[in-house]
C-alpha positions in Angstrom: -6.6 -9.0 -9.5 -6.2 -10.5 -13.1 -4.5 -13.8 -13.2 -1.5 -14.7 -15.6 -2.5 -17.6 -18.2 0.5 -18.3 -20.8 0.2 -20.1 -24.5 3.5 -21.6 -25.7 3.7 -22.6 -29.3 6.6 -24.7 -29.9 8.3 -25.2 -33.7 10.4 -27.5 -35.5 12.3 -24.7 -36.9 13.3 -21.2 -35.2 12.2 -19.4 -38.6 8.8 -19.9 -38.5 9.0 -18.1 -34.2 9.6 -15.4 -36.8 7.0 -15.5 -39.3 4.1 -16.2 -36.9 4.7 -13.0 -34.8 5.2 -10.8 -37.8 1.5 -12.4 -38.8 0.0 -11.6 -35.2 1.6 -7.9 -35.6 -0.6 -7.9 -38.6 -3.7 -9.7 -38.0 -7.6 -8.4 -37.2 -9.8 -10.1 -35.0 -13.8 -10.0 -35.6 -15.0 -8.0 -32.8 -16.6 -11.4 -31.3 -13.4 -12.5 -30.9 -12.1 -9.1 -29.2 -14.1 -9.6 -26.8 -13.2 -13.2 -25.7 -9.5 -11.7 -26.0 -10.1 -10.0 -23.4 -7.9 -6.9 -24.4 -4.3 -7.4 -25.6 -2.3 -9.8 -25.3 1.0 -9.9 -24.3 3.6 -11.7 -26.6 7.0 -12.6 -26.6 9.7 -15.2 -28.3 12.9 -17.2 -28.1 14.8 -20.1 -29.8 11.9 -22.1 -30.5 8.9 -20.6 -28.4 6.8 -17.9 -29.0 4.8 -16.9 -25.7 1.7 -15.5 -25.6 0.1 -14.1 -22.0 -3.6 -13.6 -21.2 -5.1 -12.4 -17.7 -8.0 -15.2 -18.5 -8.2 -18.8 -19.7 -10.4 -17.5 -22.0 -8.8 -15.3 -23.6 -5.7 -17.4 -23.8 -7.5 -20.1 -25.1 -8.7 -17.4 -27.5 -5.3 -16.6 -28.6 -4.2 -20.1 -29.1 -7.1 -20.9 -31.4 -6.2 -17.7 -33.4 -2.3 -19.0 -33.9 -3.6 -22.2 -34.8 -5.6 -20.4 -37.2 -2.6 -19.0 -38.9 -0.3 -21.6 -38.9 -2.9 -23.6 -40.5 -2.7 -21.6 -43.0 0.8 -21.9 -43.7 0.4 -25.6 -43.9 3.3 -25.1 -40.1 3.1 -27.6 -37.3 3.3 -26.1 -33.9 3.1 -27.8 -30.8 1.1 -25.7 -27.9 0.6 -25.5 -24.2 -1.5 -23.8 -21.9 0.0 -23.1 -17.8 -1.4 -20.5 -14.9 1.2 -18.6 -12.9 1.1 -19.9 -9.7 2.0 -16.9 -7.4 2.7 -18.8 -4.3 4.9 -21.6 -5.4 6.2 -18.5 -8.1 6.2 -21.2 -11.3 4.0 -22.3 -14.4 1.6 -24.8 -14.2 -0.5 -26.8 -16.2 -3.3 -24.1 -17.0 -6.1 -27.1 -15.7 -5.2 -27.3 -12.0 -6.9 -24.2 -10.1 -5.0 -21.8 -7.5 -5.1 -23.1 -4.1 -8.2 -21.8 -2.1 -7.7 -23.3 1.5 -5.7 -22.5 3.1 -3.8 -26.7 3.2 -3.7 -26.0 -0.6 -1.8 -22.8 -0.2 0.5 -23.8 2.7 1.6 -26.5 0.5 2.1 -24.6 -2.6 4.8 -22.8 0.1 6.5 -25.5 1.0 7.3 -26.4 -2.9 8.2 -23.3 -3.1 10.5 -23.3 -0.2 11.6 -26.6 -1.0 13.1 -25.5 -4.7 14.6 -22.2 -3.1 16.6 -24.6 -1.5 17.4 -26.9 -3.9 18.8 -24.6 -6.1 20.7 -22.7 -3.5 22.2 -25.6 -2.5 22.8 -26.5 -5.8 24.4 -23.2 -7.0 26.2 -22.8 -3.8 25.0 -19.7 -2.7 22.1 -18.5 -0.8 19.2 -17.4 -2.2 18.1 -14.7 0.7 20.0 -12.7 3.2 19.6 -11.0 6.8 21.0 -8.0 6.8 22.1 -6.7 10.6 23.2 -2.9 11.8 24.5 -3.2 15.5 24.8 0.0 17.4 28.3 -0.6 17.7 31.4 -3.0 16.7 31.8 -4.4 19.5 28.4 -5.7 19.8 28.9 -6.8 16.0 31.7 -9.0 16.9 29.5 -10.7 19.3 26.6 -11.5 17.1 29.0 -13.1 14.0 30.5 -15.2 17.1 27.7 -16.3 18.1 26.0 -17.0 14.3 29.3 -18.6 13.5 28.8 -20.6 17.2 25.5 -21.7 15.8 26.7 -22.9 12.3 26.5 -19.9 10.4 28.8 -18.2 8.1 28.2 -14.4 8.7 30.1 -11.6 7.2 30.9 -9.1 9.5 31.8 -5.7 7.7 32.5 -2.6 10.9 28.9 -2.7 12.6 27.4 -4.5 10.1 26.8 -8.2 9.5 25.4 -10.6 6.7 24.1 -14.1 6.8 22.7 -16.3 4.1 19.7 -18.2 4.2 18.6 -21.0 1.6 14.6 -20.1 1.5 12.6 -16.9 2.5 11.3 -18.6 5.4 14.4 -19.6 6.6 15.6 -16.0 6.6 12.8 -15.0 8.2 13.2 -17.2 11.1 16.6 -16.1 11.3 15.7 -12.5 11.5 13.3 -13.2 14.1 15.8 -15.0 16.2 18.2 -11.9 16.0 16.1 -9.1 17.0 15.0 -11.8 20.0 18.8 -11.6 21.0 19.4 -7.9 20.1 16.4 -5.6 20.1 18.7 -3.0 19.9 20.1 -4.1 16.2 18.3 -3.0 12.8 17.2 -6.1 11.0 16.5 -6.8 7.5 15.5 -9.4 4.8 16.0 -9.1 1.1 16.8 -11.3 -2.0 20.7 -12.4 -2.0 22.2 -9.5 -4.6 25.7 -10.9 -3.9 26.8 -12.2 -0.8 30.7 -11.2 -0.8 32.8 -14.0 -3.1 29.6 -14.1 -4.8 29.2 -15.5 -8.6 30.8 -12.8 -11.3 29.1 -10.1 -11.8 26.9 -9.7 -8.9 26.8 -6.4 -7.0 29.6 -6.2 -3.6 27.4 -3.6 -2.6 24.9 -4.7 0.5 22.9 -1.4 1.1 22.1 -0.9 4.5 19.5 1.5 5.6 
């Protein structure tokens, strides 16, 4: 599996995000450098930035040194950064520390990674993942919010159906587990928080089920 490298050249001035990627549209690489390119390369732009992602360092590196060819050119100064997408902890990193390989290193790229999930679910004020429960029946429904809310939960319970927010995906997870343990009866989900209800505007009421 190809890994993600990204270059970010940073301007002074927004106009120039503009001429450099009408340049790259236009501009030939020797065959040499093709080949350390790797194929294409993906590019995108905002504000300031213009991004440019490589499935190598190579070939990022590759990339970079052709920007820095063409602003040179233009007599432009660009600022410019190389990071590696880190699947684990799910974020951009400095393109000089490797992926973890034991498994230490990748258990605490995880926690990181669980510990912003929650930070910014805490911070924003809603959860970031959801359990999603179908009871055989209502009554058995009403049982399972009591108890969640018992346990310091705030479940929605819609007929047979109930919803809980978690901060983290592991956190979810263990909450799942725990509710299949008490009802192996009950249908059990976990999925990304699309809108718990009295969610932020514009998120989706809608909790599909099944």
């Amino acid at each position: 599996m190809a890994d993600d490298f990204r270059v970010t050249v940073t301007f002074d001035d927004p106009a120039s995000v503009g001429r450099l990627t009408d340049r790259l549209r236009a501009h030939r690489v020797e065959d040499e450098a093709r080949a350390r390119l790797g194929g294409r390369v993906s590019m995108s732009s905002g504000g300031t930035h213009v991004f440019l992602y490589a499935d190598t360092a190579e070939a990022a590196r590759e990339a970079e040194q052709t920007v820095r060819t063409i602003i040179e050119e233009d007599g432009v100064r660009a600022d410019f950064a190389l990071d590696r997408w880190h699947p684990i902890e799910e974020r951009w990193e400095d393109g000089s520390q490797p992926l973890p390989e034991t498994a230490s290193e990748r258990a605490a790229e995880h926690e990181r990674l669980e510990a912003d999930e929650e930070a910014e679910s805490q911070a924003s004020g809603f959860a970031d993942w959801e359990v999603r429960v179908e009871m055989p029946t209502h009554q058995q429904a009403v049982a399972l919010s009591t108890r969640l809310k018992a346990e310091g939960q705030e479940p929605i319970r819609r007929w047979k159906y109930v919803i809980v927010g978690a901060n983290t995906e592991d956190q979810a997870h263990a909450l799942a587990t725990a509710i299949r343990a008490e009802a192996a009866d009950a249908a059990v989900t976990v999925e990304p928080a699309l809108g718990m209800v009295g969610d932020a505007a514009g998120a989706s009421p809608f909790a599909i089920f099944g």
